[in-house]
N, C-alpha and C positions, 0 to 999 in steps of 0.2 A: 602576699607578693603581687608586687605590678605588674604584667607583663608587656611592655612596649611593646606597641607595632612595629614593623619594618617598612621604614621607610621607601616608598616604591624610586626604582632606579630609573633615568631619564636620560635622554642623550643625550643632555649636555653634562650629567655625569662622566657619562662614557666619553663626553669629546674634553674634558678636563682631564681625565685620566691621563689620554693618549695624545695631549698638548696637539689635538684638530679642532675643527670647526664642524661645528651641529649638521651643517651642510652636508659635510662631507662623509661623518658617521652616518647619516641618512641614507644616502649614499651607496654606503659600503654596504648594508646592513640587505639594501635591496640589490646588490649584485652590480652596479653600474656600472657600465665600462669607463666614465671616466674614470675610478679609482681604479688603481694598481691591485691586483692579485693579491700579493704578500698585505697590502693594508688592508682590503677585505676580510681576509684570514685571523687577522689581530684582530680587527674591531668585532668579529662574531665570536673569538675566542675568548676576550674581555667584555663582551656582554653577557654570553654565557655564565662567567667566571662573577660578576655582577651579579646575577640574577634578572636582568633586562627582559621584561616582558612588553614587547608593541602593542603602542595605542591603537586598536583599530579602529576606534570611531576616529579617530584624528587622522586616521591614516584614509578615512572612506570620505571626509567631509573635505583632502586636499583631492582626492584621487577619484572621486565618484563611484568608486567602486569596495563595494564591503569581500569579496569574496565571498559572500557566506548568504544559504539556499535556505529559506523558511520550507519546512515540509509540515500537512494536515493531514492526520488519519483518523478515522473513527472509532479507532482499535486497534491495539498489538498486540494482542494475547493469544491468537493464534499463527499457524505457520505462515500462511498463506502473507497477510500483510507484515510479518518481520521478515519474512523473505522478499518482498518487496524494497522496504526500506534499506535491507542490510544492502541489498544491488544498488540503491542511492548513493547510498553513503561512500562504497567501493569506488563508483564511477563520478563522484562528485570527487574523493582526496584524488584519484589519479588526474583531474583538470585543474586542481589546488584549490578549491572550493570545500569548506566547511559546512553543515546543516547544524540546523535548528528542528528538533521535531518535536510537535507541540498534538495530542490528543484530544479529538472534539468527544469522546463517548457519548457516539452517535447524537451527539446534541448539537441544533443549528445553532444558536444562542454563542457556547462557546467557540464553532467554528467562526462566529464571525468576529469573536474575542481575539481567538488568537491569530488570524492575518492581520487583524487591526495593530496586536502588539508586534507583530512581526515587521507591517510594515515601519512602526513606530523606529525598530531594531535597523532599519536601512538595507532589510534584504534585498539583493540582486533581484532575484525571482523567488515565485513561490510554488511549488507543487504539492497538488491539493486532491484526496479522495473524499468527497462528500459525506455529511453525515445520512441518518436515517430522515429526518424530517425534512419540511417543507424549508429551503434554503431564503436566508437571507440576503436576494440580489442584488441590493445596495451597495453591498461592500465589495462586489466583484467589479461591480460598474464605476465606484470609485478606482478599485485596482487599473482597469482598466485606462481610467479619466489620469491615471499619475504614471503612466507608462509603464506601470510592473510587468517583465514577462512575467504569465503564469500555463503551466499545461496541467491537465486535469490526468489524472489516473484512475483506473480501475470503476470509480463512479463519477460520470461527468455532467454535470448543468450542458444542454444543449441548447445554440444560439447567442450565446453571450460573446461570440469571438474570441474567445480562448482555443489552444491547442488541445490536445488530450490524445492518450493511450491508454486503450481498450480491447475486451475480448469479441468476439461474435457471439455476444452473451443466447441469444434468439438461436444459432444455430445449434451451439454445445448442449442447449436443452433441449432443442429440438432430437438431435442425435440420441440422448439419453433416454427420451421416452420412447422415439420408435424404434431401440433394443431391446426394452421391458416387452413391449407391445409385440414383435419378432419372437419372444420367448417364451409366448403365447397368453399375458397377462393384460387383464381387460377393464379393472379396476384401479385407476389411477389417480391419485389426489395430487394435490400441490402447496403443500405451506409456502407461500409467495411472501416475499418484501413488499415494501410499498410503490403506490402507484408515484408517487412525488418522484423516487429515484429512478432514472434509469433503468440499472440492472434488473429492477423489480418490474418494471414493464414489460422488458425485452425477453426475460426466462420464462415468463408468463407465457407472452407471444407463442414462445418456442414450443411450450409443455402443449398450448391449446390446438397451434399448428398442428403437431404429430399426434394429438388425440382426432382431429378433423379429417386429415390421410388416410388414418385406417378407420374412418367411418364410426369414429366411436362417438357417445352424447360426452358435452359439456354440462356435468353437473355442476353450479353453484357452491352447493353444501361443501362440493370435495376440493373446495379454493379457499382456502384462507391467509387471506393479507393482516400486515401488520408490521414487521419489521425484519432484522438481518442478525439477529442475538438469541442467544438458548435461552430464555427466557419465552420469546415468540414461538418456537418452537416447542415447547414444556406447552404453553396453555394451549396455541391448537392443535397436538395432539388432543388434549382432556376434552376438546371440542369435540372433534373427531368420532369420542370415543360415545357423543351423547346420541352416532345415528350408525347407519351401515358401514363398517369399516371395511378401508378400499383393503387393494392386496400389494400396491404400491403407495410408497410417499414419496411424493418428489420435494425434499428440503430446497431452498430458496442460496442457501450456505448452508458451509460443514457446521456452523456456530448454532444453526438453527437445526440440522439434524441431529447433534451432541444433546439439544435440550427434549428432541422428540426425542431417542433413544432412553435417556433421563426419566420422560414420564411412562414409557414403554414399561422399562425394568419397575418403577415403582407401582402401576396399575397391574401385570401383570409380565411377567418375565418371559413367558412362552411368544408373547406378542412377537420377540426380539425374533424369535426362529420364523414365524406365522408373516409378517408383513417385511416384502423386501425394501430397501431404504436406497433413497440416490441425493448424494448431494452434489451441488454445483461448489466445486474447489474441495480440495482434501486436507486431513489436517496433521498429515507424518506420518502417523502410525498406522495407517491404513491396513497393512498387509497383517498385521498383527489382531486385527479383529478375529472374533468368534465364529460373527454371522458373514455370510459372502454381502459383499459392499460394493456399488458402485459408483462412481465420481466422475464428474468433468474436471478434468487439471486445467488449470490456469499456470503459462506460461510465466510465474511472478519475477525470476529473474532478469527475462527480457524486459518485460515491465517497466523495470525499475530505471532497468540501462538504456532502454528509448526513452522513456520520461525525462532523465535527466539527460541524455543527448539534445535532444529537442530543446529542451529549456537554457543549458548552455550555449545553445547557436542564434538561440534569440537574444539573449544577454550581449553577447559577442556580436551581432548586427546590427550597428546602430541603426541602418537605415530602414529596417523592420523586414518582416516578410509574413507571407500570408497563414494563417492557420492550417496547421498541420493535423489531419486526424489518424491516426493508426491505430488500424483493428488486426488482432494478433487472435490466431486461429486456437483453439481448444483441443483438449484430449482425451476421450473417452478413457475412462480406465473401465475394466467390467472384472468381476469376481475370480475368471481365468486369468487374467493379467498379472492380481495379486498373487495367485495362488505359484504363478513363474517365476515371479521376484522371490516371493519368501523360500520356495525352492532353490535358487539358486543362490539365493542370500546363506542360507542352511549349508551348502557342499561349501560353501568360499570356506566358510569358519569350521569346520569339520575336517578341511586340507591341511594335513602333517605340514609344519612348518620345517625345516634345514636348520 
C-alpha cells in the first residue's frame, strides 16, 4: 500500500477557500489592522481547519526577520546548563522568539559548525557558551563582519566585541577556598579547567588568591589542568593519587567533581569520608549527599534571562549599541546550609495534610 503525502496547504489555498486575495489572507493571519476582526478570526480558523502551517523562511527573506535565536552549549547533561537554557527558552517564547539549540560536546570544531549552520538558518542572534578547547575565532569575527548580534554566556571569548553574561568566577573561588582555609584546612589542591577558557583562568586565579592571603605555598603538583567533564576529573584524581594527597579538592565544576568522587569510590571508598570536596556550580541533589559538600551556586536562571534580555535589545536596535558585560555575583553554599534545606525540606513533607 502507497501512502501519499499530503499535500502542504498555502495561502492561496486559504484565499480560494474564503474567495480573498493572498494579500489579504497574509494579512489577517499576521493580525493587520487593515483587515476587519471577524475576517481575521475566519481566516485563522480556516487555516487552522486546513492544516496551514507558515513559511518561515519566506516569511524572514520578505521581513528580515526570522524570529528565531541559535543557542551553543557545550553540554546539557547537567543542571546547572538545562537551567540555563530552560531560562532561554522561557524568556525568549514570552518576546515570541523561537531557539534552536545546537551541542558543541566541548568541541571547538563543532562549535564552529554549528553557528555556521545557524547562521546558514537566518538566525536573529546567537547565544553562545564556549566549548573546552582552543576557539575558532574566524567564525566570530565573520559573525561579527554580517552583523549577527551575539552575547556570550557563562564561558566567554574576551575582546571580540561581543556582549556576555557572566559569574565573578575569581571571586566565588576565591570565597570557597578561604572557608576551607577558616575551617582550619591547609592542604588544598585544584583540578582546574583549561587555560584557553575563561572560567578556567579566573577559578584558578581565585583558588591561588586565597591560598597567597593565608600565607599558604602554591604547589604545582596540587593543580591540575585539563578540562570541565568527569572524565578530567576521574584521571586527575588517579594523579593525585600518585603523590601526597591534599585534605581538600577544589573541582573546577560539579561535572569534574562527579568524576573525582567516581575515582575516589573506585580506589578507595573511605577517600570519600577523608578528603572534603568543593565544587564550583551544583548539580540538584546536593543536599542528598552522604559526605558534607560544598559549592559555589551559579545564579543560572538569571543567566539565562539577562543573556537573552541583552540579546533581544540588540536584535531590536538597529542602530547598535555598545557591548554589554554583566558579572552576576555567586553563592557559597557550605555543608550547614544543606544540612537546613534538607531539614526543612523533611518537616514540609512530614506535615499532616487537611
Amino acid at each position: 500500500m502507497v501512502i501519499m503525502a499530503k499535500k502542504r496547504v498555502r495561502l492561496a489555498d486559504i484565499a480560494e477557500r474564503l474567495n480573498l486575495s493572498k494579500v489579504s489572507v497574509s494579512k489577517a493571519l499576521r493580525d493587520h489592522p487593515d483587515i476587519s476582526k471577524e475576517t481575521r478570526e475566519l481566516v485563522k480558523k480556516t487555516a487552522a481547519e486546513m492544516g496551514y502551517l507558515p513559511n518561515l523562511l519566506a516569511r524572514s527573506l520578505s521581513s528580515k526577520r526570522s524570529y528565531t535565536l541559535g543557542v551553543v552549549v557545550p553540554k546539557i547533561a547537567h543542571t546547572f546548563m538545562a537551567t540555563v537554557v530552560d531560562a532561554i527558552q522561557e524568556a525568549a517564547t514570552q518576546r515570541g522568539y523561537g531557539i534552536v539549540l545546537a551541542v558543541s560536546q566541548e568541541r571547538a570544531d563543532l562549535e564552529r559548525q554549528h553557528i555556521e549552520r545557524l547562521l546558514a538558518m537566518r538566525v536573529d542572534g546567537l547565544l553562545v557558551s564556549v566549548s573546552q578547547q582552543a576557539p575558532h575565532v574566524e567564525v566570530y569575527e565573520r559573525v561579527r563582519e554580517m552583523g549577527i548580534p551575539l552575547v556570550f554566556f557563562d564561558r566567554a571569548i574576551e575582546g571580540l566585541g561581543f556582549s556576555s553574561v557572566t559569574v565573578d568566577d575569581r571571586e566565588g573561588a576565591y570565597r570557597a577556598v578561604e572557608y576551607v582555609i577558616r575551617k582550619g584546612y591547609r592542604k588544598i589542591a585544584h583540578v582546574a579547567g583549561t587555560p584557553e577558557v575563561l572560567i578556567g583562568r579566573e577559578r584558578r586565579a581565585g583558588y591561588e588568591a586565597a591560598l597567597r592571603q593565608a600565607g599558604l605555598p602554591i604547589r604545582p603538583e596540587w593543580i591540575i589542568e585539563g578540562g570541565f567533564d568527569e572524565w578530567h576529573g576521574y584521571y586527575a584524581f588517579k594523579r593525585l593519587l600518585q603523590g601526597e594527597l591534599p585534605e581538600v579538592i577544589f573541582a573546577v565544576t560539579f561535572p569534574v567533581e562527579l568524576g573525582i568522587r567516581a575515582a575516589m569510590r573506585e580506589s578507595d571508598p573511605s577517600l570519600l569520608e577523608r578528603i572534603q570536596l568543593i565544587s564550583f556550580s551544583e548539580g540538584g541533589l546536593n543536599e542528598f549527599y552522604v559526605y558534607p559538600h560544598i559549592c559555589v551556586r551559579q545564579p543560572a536562571r538569571e543567566m539565562g534571562r539577562r543573556a537573552l534580555e541583552i540579546l533581544v535589545a540588540e536584535i531590536e536596535r538597529e542602530d547598535g549599541r555598545a557591548p554589554q558585560h554583566v558579572v552576576l555575583k555567586t553563592e557559597l553554599i557550605t555543608p550547614e546550609d544543606y544540612l537546613r534545606r534538607f531539614a526543612v525540606r523533611m518537616a514540609v513533607e512530614r506535615t499532616p495534610t487537611t
